[in-house]
FIKE-257907 format. One record per residue (C-alpha): x, y, z. Coordinates in Angstrom, 1 decimal. Example, Ala and Ser with C-alpha at 12.3 -4.5 7.8 and 13.67 -1.06 7.14 Angstrom:
# residues 2
+--------+--------+--------+
|      u |      v |      w |
+--------+--------+--------+
|   12.3 |   -4.5 |    7.8 |
|   13.7 |   -1.1 |    7.1 |
+--------+--------+--------+
END
This chain:
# residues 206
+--------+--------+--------+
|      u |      v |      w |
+--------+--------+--------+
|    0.0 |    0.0 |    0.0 |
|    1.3 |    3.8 |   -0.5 |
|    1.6 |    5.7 |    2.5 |
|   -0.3 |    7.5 |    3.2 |
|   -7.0 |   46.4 |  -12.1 |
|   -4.3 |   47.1 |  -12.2 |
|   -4.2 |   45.6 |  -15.9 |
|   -5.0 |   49.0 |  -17.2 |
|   -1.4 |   50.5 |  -15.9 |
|    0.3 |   47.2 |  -17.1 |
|   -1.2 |   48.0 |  -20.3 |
|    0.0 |   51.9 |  -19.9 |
|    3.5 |   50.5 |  -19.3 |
|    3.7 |   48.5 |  -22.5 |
|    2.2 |   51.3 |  -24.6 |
|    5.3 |   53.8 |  -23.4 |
|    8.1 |   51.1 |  -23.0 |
|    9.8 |   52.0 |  -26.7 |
|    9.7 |   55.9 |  -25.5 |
|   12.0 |   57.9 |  -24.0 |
|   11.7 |   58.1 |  -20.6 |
|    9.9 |   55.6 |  -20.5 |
|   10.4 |   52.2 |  -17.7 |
|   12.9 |   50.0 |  -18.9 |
|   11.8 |   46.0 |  -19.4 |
|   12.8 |   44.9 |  -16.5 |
|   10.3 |   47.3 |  -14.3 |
|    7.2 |   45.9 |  -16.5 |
|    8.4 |   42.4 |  -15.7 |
|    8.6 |   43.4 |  -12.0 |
|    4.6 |   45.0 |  -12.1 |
|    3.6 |   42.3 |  -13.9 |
|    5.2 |   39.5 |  -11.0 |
|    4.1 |   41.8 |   -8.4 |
|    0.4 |   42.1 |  -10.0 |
|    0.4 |   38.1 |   -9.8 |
|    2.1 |   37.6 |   -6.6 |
|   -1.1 |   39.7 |   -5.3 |
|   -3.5 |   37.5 |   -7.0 |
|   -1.6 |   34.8 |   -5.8 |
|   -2.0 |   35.3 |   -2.3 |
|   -5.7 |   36.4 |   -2.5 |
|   -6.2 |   33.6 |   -4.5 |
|   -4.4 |   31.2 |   -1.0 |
|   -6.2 |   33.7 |    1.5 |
|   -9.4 |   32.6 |    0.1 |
|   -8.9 |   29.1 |    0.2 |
|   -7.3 |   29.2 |    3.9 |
|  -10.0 |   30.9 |    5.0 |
|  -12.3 |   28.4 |    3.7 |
|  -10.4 |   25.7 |    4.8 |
|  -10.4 |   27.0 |    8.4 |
|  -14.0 |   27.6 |    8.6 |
|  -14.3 |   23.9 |    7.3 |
|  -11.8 |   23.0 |   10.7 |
|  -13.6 |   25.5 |   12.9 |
|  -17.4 |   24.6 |   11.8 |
|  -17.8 |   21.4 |   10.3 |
|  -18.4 |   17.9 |   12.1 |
|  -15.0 |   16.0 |   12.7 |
|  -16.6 |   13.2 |   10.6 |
|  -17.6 |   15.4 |    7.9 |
|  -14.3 |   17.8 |    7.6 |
|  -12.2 |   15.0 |    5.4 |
|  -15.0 |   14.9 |    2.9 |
|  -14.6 |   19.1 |    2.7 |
|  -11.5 |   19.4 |    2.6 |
|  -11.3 |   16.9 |    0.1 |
|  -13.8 |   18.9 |   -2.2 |
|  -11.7 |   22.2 |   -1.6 |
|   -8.3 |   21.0 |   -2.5 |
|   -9.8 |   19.0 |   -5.7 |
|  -10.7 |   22.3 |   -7.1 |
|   -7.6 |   24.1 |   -6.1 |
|   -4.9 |   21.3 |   -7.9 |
|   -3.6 |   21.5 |  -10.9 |
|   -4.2 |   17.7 |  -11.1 |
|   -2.6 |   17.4 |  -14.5 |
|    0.7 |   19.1 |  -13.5 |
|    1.2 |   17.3 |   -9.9 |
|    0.3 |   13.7 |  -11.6 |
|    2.9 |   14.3 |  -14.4 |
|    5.4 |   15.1 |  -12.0 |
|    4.7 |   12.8 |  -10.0 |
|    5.0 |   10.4 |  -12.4 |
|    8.2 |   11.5 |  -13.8 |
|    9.9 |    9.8 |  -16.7 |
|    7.2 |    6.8 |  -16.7 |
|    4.3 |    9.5 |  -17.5 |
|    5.9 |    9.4 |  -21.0 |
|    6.1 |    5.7 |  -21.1 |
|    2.3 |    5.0 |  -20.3 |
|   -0.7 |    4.6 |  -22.9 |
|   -3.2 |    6.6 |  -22.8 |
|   -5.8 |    4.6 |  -21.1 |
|   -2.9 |    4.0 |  -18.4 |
|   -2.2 |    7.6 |  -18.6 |
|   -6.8 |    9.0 |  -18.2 |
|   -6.9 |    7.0 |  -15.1 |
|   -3.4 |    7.3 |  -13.3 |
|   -5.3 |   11.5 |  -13.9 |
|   -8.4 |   10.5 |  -12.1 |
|   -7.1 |    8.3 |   -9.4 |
|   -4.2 |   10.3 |   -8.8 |
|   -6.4 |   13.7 |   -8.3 |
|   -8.7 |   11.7 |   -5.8 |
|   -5.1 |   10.8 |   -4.3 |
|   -4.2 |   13.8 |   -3.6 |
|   -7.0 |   15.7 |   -2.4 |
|   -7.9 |   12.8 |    0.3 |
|   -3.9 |   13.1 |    0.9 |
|   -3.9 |   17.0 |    2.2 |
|   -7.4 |   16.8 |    3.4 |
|   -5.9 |   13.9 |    5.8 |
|   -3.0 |   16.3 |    6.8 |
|   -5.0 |   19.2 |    7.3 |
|   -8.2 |   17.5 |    8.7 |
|   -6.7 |   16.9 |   11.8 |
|   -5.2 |   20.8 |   12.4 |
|   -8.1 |   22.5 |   15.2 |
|   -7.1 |   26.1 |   13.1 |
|   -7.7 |   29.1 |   14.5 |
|   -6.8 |   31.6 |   11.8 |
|   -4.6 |   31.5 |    8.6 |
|   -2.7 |   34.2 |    8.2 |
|   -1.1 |   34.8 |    4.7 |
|    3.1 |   36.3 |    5.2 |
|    3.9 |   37.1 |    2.2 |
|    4.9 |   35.8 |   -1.3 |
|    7.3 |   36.0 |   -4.2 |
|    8.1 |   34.6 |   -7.7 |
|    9.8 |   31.4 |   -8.2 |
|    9.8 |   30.7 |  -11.8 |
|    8.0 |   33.0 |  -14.5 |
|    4.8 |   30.9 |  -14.0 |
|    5.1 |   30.2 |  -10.4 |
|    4.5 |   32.5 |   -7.0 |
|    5.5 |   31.0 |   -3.3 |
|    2.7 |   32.4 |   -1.1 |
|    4.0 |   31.7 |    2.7 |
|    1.1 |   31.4 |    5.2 |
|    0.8 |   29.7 |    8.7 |
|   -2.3 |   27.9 |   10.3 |
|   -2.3 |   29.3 |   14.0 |
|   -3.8 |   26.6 |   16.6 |
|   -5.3 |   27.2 |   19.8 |
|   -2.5 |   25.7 |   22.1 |
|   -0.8 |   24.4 |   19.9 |
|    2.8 |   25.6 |   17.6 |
|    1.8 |   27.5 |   14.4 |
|    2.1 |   25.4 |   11.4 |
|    4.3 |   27.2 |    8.1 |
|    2.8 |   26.3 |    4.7 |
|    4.0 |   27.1 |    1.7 |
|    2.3 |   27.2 |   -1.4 |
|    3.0 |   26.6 |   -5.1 |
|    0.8 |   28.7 |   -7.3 |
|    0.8 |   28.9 |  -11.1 |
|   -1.8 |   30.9 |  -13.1 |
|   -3.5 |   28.7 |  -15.8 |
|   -6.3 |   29.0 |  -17.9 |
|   -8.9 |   28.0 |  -15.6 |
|   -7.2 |   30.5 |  -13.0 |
|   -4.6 |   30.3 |  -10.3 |
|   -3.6 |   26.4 |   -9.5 |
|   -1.6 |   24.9 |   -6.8 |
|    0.9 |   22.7 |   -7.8 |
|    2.5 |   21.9 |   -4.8 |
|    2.7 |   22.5 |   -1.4 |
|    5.4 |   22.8 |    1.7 |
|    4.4 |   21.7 |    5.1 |
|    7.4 |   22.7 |    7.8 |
|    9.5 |   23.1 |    4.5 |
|    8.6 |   19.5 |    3.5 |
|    7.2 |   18.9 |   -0.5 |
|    4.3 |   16.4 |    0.2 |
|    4.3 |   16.2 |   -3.7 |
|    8.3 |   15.6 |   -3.9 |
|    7.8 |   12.9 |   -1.5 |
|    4.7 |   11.1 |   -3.7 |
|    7.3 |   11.1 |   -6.6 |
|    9.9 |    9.3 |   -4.4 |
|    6.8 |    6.7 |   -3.2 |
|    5.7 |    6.6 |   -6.6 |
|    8.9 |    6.3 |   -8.6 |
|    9.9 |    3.4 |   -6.7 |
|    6.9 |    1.7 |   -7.4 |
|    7.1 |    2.3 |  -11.2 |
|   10.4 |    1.2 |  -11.4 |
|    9.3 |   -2.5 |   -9.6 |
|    6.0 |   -2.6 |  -11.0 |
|    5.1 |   -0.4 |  -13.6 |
|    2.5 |    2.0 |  -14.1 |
|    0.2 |   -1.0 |  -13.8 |
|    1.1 |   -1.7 |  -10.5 |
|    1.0 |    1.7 |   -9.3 |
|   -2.9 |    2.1 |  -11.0 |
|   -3.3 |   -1.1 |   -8.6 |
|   -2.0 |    0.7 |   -5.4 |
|   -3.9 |    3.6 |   -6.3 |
|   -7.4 |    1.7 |   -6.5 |
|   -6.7 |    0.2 |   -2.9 |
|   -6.1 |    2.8 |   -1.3 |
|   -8.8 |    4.7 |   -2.8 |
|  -11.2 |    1.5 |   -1.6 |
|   -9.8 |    1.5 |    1.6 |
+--------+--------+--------+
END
């Protein structure tokens, strides 16, 4: 088994970039990151907050099931599963490769809904953020217990076409999704992506 607007002056800035005077490149590529990194963390504020009333409010029985729900919308399914996968996401077919997709997004979400099902949070509080890759902010947040040490979680957040995704996050600096690729790697390597497909349907049966 696996263990368990301000468009409007970005547009202004492009306009008057060939002028004299004008802001050089790099400034427009530092309003533009800064415009997402805002985004970014509104788009993690919302979902924290949501997740905490789900911890504060909802039945213990009935939080896993939430949670579940929240983080399946907030993926990027495709992106996590791929890497993941690694090198053998190439090598599958593509009926191996629609429902390593679907199992693999009911993975994850049940995944951090376990983790953060058992958190009694208090308040999330967003720290900041910055850009990790063209695509990609790092929001920083922490989950303050009653009681209890605050919890740092990092997120991943890439802007796609259906809006901002996560594709990954840091608990206490640790990759939950770098730590699935080691899991699942080794199994791909023994087994195939047969095998893993197999451990994926148990676990999501049991």
């Amino acid at each position: 088994m696996l263990i368990v607007r301000p468009f409007t002056v970005l547009a202004a800035l492009m306009v008057f970039a060939g002028t004299p005077g004008a802001l050089p490149q790099q400034g427009i590529f530092v309003s533009r990151a800064a415009a997402q990194e805002n985004s970014a963390s509104d788009f993690v504020r919302a979902l924290g907050g949501r997740v905490i009333d789900i911890l504060k409010n909802d039945p213990y029985e009935a939080r896993r099931r939430d949670l579940h729900d929240e983080f399946m919308g907030a993926f990027d399914v495709e992106t996590m599963a791929r890497f993941a996968a690694g090198a053998y996401w190439r090598r599958a077919d593509a009926r191996q490769k629609q429902e390593y997709l679907k199992l693999f997004g009911d993975y994850v979400a049940t995944l951090y809904a376990n983790r953060f099902g058992d958190y009694a949070g208090q308040e999330f509080k967003v720290n900041g953020q910055h850009p990790t890759t063209e695509n990609d902010v790092s929001v920083d947040s922490t989950i303050i217990q009653a009681g209890k040490p605050p919890v740092k979680v990092n997120f991943r957040v890439r802007k796609t076409s259906d809006g901002y995704k996560i594709v990954d996050v840091y608990v206490e600096g640790i990759s939950l999704l770098i730590t699935k690729r080691d899991e699942f790697t080794t199994v791909l390597a023994r087994e195939g992506m047969d095998g893993l497909l197999s451990r994926l349907r148990a676990t999501a049966q049991s």
